[in-house]
C-alpha positions in Angstrom: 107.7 157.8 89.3 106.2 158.6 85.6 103.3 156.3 86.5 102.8 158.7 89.6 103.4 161.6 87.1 100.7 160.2 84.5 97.7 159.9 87.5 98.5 163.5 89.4 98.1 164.7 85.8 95.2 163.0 84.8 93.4 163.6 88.7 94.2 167.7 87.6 92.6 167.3 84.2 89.2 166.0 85.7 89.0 168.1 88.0 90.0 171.1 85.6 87.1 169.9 83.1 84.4 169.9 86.1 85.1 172.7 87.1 85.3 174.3 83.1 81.5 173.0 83.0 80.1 175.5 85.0 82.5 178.5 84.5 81.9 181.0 81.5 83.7 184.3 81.0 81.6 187.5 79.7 83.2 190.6 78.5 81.4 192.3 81.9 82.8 189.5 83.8 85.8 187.6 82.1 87.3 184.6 83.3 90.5 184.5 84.7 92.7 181.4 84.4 95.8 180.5 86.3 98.4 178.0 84.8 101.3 177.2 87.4 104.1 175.1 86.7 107.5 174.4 89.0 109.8 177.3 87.4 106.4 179.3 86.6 103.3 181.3 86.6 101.1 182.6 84.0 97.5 184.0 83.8 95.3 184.7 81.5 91.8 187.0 81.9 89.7 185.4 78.8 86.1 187.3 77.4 85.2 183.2 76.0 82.0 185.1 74.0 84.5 186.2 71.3 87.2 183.5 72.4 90.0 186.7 73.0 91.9 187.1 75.7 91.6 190.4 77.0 94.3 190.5 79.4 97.7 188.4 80.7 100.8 188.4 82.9 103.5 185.7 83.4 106.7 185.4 85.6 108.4 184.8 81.8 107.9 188.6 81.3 110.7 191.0 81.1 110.0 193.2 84.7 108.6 190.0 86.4 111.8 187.4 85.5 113.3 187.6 88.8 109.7 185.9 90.1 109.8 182.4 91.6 106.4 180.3 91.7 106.4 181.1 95.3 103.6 182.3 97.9 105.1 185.8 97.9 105.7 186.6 94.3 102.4 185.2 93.3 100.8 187.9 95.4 103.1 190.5 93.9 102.0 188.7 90.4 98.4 189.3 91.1 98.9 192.8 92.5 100.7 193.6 89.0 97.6 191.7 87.4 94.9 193.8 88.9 96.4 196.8 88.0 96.2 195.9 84.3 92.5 195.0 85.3 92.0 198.2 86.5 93.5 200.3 83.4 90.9 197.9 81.2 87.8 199.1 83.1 87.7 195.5 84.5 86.5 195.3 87.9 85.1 192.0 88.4 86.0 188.4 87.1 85.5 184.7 87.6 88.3 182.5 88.5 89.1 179.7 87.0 91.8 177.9 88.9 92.1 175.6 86.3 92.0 172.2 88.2 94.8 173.3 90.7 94.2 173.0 94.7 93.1 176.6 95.5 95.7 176.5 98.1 99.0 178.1 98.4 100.7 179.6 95.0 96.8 179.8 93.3 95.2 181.5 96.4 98.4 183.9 96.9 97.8 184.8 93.4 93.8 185.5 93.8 94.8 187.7 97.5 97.0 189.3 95.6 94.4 190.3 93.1 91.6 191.4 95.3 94.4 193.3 97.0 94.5 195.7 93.9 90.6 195.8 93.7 89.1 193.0 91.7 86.1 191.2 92.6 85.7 187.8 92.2 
C-alpha cells in the first residue's frame, strides 16, 4: 500500500513539473493553481513576475467549511473564485492543474470558474 502511495505520488510530481515547464503567470494573465487533497480543496491565482499571489480560496475557509472535495462543491468553489477574480479586474488566467487528471473535482472547479466569467 505505501509503495503504491510513493509511485501515484511520484507519477503526479512529473507530470506536475512538465506541465510547470511551459506555464508562466503574468500580472495580465496570472496562473491559477489547484491543490486537491481527500478532505480538501485549495487554489491559488499566482502573478510569478513578482512571485505574489494575487488571489486564493480553500474549502478550510470560514463561509466555505461545510465544502466536501466533491464534483458539486468544487463548482460552487470556483464560482466563489471567479467572483473574487472579477472584483480584482482579473478576467483571464492560465491554469495550472498542477499535475492532477483534469477530470472530475479539477475540471468541476475550472466550469465552475468560467461559469462566473473567467477565461482560460
Amino acid at each position: 500500500m505505501f509503495k503504491k502511495r510513493i509511485e501515484k505520488d511520484r507519477k503526479r510530481f512529473k507530470r506536475k513539473v512538465h506541465i510547470r515547464k511551459r506555464i508562466y503567470g503574468t500580472a495580465e494573465r496570472p496562473r491559477m493553481t489547484v491543490f486537491r487533497s481527500n478532505k480538501n480543496i485549495s487554489v491559488q491565482v499566482i502573478d510569478d513576475d513578482e512571485g505574489k499571489t494575487l488571489a486564493s480560496i480553500s474549502s478550510m475557509e470560514k463561509e466555505f467549511a461545510a465544502l466536501k472535495p466533491t464534483v458539486k462543491d468544487a463548482e460552487k468553489l470556483g464560482e466563489a473564485l471567479g467572483a473574487r477574480l472579477n472584483e480584482l479586474k482579473i478576467s483571464e488566467v492560465v491554469f495550472d492543474r498542477n499535475g492532477y487528471l483534469y477530470h472530475g473535482v479539477v475540471k468541476a472547479l475550472a466550469d465552475g470558474t468560467r461559469k462566473a466569467g473567467i477565461k482560460f
